[in-house]
N, C-alpha and C positions, 0 to 999 in steps of 0.2 A: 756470651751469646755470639757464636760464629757465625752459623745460618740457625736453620729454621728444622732441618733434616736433623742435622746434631742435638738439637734439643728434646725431637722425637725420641731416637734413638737411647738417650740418658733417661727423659721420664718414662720411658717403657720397662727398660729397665728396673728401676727405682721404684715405681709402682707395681713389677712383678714382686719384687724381695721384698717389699710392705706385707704385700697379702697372704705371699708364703709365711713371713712370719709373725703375722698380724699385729705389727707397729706402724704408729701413723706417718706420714709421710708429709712432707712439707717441700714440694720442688725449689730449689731458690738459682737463678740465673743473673749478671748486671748485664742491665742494658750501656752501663759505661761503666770503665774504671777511671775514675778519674784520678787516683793516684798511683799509677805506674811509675815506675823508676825512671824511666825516659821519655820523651815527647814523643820519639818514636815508637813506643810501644802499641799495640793494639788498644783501642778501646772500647769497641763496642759497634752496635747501629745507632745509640740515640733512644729517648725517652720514646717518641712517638710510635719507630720500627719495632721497640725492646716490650713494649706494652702489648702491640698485637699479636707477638710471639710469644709473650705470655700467656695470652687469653685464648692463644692455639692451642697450649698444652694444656691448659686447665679444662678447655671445651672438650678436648680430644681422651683424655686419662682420669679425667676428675680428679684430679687432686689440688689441692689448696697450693698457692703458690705465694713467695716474696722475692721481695729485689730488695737491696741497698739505693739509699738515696744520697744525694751529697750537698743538695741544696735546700735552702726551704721552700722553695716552691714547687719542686719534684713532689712533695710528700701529696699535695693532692688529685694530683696528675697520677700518679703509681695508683695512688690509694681505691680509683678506679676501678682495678686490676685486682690487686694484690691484696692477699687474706693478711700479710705480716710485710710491716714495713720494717728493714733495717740499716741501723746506725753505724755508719765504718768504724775500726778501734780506732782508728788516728780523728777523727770528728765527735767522739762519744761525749765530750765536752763542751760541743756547740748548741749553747743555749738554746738560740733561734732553731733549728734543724730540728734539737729534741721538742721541741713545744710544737712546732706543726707538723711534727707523725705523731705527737698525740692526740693533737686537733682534730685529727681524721676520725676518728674511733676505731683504730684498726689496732691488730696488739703490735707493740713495736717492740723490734729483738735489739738491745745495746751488745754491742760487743765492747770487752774490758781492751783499756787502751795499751799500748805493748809499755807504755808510763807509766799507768798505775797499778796499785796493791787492789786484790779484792774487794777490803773496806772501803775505797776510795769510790765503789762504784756505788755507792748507798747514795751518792750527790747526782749523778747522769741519773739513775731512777728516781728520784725524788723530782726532779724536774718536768719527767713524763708525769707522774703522780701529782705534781701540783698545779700541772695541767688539765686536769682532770680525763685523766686516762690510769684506770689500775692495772691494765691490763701489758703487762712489763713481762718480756725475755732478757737473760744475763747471760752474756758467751766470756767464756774463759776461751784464750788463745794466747798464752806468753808471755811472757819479757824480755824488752832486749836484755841481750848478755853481751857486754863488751859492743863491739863493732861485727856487724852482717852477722848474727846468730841470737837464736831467740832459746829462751828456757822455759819451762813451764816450772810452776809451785803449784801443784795442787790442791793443798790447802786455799787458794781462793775460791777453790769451787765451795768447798765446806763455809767458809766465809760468808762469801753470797745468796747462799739459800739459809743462812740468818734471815736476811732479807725479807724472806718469807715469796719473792719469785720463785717462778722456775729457772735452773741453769743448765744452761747446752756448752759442751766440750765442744771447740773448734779442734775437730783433732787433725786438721791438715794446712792450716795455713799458721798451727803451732811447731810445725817443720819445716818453716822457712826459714831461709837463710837472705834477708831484708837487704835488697840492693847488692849481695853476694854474688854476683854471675854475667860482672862486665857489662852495667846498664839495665840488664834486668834482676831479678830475685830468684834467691835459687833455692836447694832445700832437698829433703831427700825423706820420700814416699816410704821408707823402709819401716819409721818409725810409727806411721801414722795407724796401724793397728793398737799397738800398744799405749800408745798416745789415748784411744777408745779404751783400751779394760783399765787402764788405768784411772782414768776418769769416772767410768764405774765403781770402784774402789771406792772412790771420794763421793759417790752419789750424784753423779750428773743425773738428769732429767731428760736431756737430748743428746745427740749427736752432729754436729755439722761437718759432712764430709762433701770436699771436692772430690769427682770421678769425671773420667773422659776414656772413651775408648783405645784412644792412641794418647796418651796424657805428652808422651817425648816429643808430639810437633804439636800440641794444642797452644793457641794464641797466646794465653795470659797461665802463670801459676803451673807450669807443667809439671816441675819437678817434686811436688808437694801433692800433686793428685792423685788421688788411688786409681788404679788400674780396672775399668770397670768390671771385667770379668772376675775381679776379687772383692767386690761390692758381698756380693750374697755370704763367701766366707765368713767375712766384718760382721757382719749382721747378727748372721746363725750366730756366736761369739756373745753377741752383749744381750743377744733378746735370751738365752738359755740363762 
């Protein structure tokens, strides 16, 4: 979340190439990042500003919205708001965190942690699930590989929808390059198509894609974001 203008702008977007290709759409913004590579980094407006910003776009485009939370008391603050709460990969293991977004009765998306295997994520949903929440997303987004580079295995997507959830391909922050870029995170958009048909292969369920108009000066994650104007491309692609 930069301003308020910027997020118009992407759910306009994003809700056009839905309807052209009539797939559902899911807007997702943080109101913080609280784990950036630096303390310098950008993080946000904050729960209170990042809430009414979201209820901008969803009043304005009608579309269903989430954020990522990082605490457990976020979860019913957001929940507020937001149709899908989600679980960061570096927190996808926090007890507390997962049991109050599933408290809420909202569906919560886990994303897989860049540590663990596919199977390993049967334990983060069982948590939401024995919370009494069935209503479970699984995001496949990597592994690290050595130092600042991530890989994807595919096969956890197959893995995970064992499960019997749905699973969504993170196919852009699975092209990062983690604390790679001198204090911030780097990564390279090139991939991030392919990162998407590939993951069809494997039978993903969703897609979560970063986009920004101008991705090369956007505040957080620039290098890893697709290019708005090449949103519609990506699309046409996995909905054919």
């Amino acid at each position: 979340m930069e301003n308020q203008e910027l997020l118009y702008t992407v759910a306009e977007k994003v809700a056009e190439v839905g309807q052209k290709y009539n797939v559902p759409v899911v807007f997702k913004s943080s109101f913080d990042k609280a784990n950036r590579t630096s303390i310098h980094s950008y993080r946000g407006p904050g729960i209170g500003k990042g809430m009414e910003m979201l209820q901008n776009v969803k009043e304005k485009f009608g579309l269903p919205v989430i954020t990522d939370i990082h605490e457990p008391f976020q979860a019913a603050i957001a929940a507020q708001v937001v149709d899908v709460l989600q679980i960061p990969a570096f927190l996808c293991r926090q007890t507390d965190l997962l049991v109050a977004a599933a408290e809420t009765g909202k569906i919560v998306n886990v994303k897989k942690a860049q540590f663990l295997s596919g199977a390993d994520m049967f334990y983060p949903a069982q948590k939401v699930l024995e919370a009494g929440n069935t209503q479970v997303i699984l995001t496949e987004r990597g592994n690290m590989y050595g130092y600042n580079n991530l890989a994807v295995d595919f096969r956890n997507i197959y893995d995970m929808k064992a499960f019997g959830h749905p699973v969504c391909m993170d196919c852009t922050h699975s092209v990062q390059r983690p604390g790679g870029a001198g204090g911030k995170t780097g990564g390279d958009r090139t991939f991030v198509p392919m990162m998407a048909l590939a993951a069809k292969a494997f039978g993903a369920d969703g897609y979560f894609i970063e986009t920004h108009p101008d991705p090369d000066n956007a505040l957080s994650d620039g290098p890893n974001m697709l290019k708005l104007h090449d949103l519609d491309a990506l699309i046409k692609s996995l909905a054919n």
